[in-house]
py3Dmol code that shows the C-alpha trace and the ligand (Angstrom):
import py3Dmol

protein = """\
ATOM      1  CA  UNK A   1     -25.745-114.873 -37.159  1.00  0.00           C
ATOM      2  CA  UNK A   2     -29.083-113.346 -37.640  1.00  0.00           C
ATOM      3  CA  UNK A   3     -28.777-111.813 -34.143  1.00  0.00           C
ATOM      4  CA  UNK A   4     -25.357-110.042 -34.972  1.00  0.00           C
ATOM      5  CA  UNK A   5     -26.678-108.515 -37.976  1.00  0.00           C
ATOM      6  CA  UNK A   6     -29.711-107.141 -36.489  1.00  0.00           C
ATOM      7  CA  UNK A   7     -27.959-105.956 -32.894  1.00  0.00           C
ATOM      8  CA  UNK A   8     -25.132-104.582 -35.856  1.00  0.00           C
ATOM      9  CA  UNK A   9     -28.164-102.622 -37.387  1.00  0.00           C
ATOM     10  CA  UNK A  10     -29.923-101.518 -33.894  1.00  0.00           C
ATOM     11  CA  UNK A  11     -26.423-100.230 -32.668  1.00  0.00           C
ATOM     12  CA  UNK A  12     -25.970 -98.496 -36.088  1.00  0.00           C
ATOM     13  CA  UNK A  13     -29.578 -96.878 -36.005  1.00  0.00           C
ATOM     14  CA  UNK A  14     -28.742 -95.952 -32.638  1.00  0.00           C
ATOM     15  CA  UNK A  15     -25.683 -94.393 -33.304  1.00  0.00           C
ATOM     16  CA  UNK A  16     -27.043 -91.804 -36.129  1.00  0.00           C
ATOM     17  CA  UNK A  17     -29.756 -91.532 -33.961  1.00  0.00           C
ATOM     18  CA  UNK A  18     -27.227 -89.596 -31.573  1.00  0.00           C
ATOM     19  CA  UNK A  19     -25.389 -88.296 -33.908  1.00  0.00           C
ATOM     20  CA  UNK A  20     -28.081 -86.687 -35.484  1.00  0.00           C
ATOM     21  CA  UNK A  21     -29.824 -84.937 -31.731  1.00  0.00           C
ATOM     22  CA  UNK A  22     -26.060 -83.478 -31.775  1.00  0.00           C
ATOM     23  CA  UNK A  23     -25.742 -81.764 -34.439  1.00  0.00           C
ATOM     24  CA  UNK A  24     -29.433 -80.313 -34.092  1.00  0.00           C
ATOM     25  CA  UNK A  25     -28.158 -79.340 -30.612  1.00  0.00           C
ATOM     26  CA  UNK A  26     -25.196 -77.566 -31.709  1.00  0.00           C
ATOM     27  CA  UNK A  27     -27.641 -75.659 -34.330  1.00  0.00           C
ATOM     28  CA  UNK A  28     -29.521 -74.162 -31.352  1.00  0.00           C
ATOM     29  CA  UNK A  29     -26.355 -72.592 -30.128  1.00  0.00           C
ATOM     30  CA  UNK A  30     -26.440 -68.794 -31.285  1.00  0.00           C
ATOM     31  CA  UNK A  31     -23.575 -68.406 -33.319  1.00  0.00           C
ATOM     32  CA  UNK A  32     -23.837 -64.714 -32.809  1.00  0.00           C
ATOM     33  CA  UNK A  33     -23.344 -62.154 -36.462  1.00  0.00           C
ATOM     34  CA  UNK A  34     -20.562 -62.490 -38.640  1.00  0.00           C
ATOM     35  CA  UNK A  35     -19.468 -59.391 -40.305  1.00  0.00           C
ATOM     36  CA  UNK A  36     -18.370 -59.895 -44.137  1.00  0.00           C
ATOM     37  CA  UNK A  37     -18.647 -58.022 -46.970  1.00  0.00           C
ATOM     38  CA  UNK A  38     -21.468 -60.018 -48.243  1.00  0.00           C
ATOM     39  CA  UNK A  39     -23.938 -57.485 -45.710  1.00  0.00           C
ATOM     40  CA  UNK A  40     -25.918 -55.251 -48.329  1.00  0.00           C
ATOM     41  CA  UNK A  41     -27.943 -52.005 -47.921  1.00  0.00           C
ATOM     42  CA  UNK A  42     -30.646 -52.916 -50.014  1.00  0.00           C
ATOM     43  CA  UNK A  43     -31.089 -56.236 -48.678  1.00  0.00           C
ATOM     44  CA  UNK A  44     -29.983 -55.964 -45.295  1.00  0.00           C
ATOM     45  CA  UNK A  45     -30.062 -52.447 -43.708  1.00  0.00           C
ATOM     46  CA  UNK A  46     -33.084 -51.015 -45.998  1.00  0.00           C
ATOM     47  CA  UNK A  47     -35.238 -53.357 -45.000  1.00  0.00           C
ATOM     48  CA  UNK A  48     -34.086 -53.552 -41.664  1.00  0.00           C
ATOM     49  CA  UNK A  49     -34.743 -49.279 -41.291  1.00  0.00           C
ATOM     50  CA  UNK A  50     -37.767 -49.661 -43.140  1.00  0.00           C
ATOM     51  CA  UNK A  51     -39.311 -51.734 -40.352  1.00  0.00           C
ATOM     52  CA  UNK A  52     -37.665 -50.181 -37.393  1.00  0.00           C
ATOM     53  CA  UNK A  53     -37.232 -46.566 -37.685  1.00  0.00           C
ATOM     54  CA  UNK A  54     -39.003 -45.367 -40.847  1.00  0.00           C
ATOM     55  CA  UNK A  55     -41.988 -44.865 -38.910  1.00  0.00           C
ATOM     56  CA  UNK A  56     -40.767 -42.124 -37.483  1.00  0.00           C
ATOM     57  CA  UNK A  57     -37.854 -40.870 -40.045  1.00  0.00           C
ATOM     58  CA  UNK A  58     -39.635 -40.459 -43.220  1.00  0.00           C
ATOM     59  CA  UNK A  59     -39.799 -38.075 -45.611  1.00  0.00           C
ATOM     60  CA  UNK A  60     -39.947 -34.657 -43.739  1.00  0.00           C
ATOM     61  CA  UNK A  61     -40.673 -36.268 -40.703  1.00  0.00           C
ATOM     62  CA  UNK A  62     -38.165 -36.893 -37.513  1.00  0.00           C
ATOM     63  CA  UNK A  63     -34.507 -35.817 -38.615  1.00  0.00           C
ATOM     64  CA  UNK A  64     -32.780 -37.953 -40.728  1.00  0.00           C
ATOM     65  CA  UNK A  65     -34.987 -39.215 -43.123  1.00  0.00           C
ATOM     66  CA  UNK A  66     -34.023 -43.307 -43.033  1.00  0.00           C
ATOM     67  CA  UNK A  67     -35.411 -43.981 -46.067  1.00  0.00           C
ATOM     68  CA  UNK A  68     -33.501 -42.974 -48.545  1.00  0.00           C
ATOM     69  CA  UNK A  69     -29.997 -44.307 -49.352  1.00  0.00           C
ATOM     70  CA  UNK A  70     -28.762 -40.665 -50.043  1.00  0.00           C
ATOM     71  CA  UNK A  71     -29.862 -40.161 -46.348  1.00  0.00           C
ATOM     72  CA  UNK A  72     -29.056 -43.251 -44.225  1.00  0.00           C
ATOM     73  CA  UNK A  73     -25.585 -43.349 -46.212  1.00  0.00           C
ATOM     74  CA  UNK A  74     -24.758 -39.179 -45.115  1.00  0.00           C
ATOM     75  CA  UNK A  75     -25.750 -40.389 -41.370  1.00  0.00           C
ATOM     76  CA  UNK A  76     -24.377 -43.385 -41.342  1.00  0.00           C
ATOM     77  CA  UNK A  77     -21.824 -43.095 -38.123  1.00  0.00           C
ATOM     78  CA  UNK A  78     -24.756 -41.660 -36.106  1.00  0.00           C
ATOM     79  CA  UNK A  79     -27.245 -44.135 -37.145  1.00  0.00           C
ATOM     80  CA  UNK A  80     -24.139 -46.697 -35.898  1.00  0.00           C
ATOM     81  CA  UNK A  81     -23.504 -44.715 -32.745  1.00  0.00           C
ATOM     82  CA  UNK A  82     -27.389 -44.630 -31.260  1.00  0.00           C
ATOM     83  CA  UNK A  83     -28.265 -47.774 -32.049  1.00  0.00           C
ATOM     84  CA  UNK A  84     -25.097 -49.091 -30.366  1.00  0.00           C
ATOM     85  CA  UNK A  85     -25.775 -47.066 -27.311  1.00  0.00           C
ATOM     86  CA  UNK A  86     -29.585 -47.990 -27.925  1.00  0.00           C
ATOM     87  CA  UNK A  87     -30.690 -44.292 -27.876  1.00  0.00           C
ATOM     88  CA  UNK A  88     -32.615 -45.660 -30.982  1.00  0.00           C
ATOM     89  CA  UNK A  89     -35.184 -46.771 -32.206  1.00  0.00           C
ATOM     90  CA  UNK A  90     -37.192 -44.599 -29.332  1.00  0.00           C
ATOM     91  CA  UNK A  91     -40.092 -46.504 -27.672  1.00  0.00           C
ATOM     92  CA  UNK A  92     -38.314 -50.108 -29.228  1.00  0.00           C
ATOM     93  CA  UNK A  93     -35.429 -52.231 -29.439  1.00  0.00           C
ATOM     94  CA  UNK A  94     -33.177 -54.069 -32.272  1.00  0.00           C
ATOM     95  CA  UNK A  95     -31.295 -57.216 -31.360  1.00  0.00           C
ATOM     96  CA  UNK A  96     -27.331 -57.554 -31.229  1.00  0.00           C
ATOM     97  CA  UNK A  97     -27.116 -58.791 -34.299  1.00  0.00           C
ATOM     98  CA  UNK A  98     -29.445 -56.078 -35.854  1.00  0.00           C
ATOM     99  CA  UNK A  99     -27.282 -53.552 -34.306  1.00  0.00           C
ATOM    100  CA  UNK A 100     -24.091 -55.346 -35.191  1.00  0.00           C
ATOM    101  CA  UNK A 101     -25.191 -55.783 -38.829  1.00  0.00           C
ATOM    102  CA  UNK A 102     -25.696 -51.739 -39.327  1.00  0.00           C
ATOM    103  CA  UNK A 103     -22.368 -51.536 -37.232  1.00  0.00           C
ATOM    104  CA  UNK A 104     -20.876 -53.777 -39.935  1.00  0.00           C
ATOM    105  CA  UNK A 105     -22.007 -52.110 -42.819  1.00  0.00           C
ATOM    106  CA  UNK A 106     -21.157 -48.869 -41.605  1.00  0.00           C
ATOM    107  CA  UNK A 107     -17.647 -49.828 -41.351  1.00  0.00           C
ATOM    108  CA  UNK A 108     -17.604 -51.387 -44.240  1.00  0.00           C
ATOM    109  CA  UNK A 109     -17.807 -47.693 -45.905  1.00  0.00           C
ATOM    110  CA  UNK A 110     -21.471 -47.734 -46.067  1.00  0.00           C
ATOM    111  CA  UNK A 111     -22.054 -48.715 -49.524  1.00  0.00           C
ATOM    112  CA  UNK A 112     -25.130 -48.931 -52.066  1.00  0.00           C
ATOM    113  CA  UNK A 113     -24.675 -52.535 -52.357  1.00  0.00           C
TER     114      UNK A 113
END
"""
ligand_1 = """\
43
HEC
C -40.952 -43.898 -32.280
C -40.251 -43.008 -33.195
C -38.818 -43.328 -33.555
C -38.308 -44.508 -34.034
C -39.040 -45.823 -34.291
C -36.910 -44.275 -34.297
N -36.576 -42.992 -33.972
Fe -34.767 -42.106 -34.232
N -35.475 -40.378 -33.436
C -36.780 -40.178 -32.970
C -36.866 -38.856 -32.360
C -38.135 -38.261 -31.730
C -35.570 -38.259 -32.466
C -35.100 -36.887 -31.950
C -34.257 -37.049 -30.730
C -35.051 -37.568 -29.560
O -36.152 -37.092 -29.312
O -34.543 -38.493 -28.903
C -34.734 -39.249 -33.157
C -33.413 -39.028 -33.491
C -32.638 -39.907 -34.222
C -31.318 -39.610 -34.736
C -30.581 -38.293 -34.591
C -29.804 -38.302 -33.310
C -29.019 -37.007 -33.166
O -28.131 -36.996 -32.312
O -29.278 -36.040 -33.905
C -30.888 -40.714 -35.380
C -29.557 -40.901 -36.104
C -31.924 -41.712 -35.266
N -32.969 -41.190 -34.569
C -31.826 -42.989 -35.766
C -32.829 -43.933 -35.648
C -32.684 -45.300 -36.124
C -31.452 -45.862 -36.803
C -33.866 -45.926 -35.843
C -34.229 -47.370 -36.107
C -33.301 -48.376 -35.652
C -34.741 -44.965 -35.190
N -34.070 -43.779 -35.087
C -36.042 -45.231 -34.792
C -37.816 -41.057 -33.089
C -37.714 -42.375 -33.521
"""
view = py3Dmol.view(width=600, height=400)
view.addModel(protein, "pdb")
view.setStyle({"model": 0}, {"cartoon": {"style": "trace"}})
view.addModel(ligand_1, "xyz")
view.setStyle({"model": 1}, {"stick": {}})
view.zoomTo()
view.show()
């Protein structure tokens, strides 16, 4: 009787034990970007210019100026376009789902969210 119960609890530990490496498995698979409404310029795409192409569009600097909202917001289809066709940023790169979040918030009527 003791036996059962422990083999019971060794198969049971066993068993999350698996369960558990699955799920973290399935975690590891890139999902890949989801566009919703929930994608925001301040917290998403400002940021995201800030890093990537402000050093070269600020101010009165390289043509458009990506730091403003006023700016990014009167570019906003060309900003889409060359980083789709990965014209930009110049000397680096953005990852898909960089370039599909600015996609996605273009599209979604670029708004000062
Ligand atoms: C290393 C400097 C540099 C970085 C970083 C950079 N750009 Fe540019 N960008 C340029 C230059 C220089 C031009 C002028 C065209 C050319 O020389 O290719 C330009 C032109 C542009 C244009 C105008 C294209 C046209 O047809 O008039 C847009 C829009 C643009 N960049 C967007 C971006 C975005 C968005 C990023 C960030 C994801 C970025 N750039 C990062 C240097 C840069």
């Amino acid at each position: 009787m003791k036996n059962t119960i422990y083999l019971g609890f060794i198969t049971l530990s066993l068993l999350m034990t698996v369960s558990c490496e699955n799920n973290a498995l399935e975690e590891e698979i890139p999902e890949g970007f989801v566009c919703t409404t929930d994608v925001s310029y301040t917290n998403d795409i400002d940021p995201l210019l800030t890093q990537k192409c402000a050093p070269c569009h600020i101010g009165g600097g390289q043509f458009p100026d990506l730091t403003t909202y006023a700016s990014v917001s009167q570019n906003a289809e060309l900003i889409k376009t060359v980083t789709q066709n990965g014209t930009m940023p110049k000397n680096g790169f953005l990852t898909q789902d960089q370039i599909d979040l600015i996609a996605c918030w273009v599209d979604n009527g670029a708004l000062n969210n």
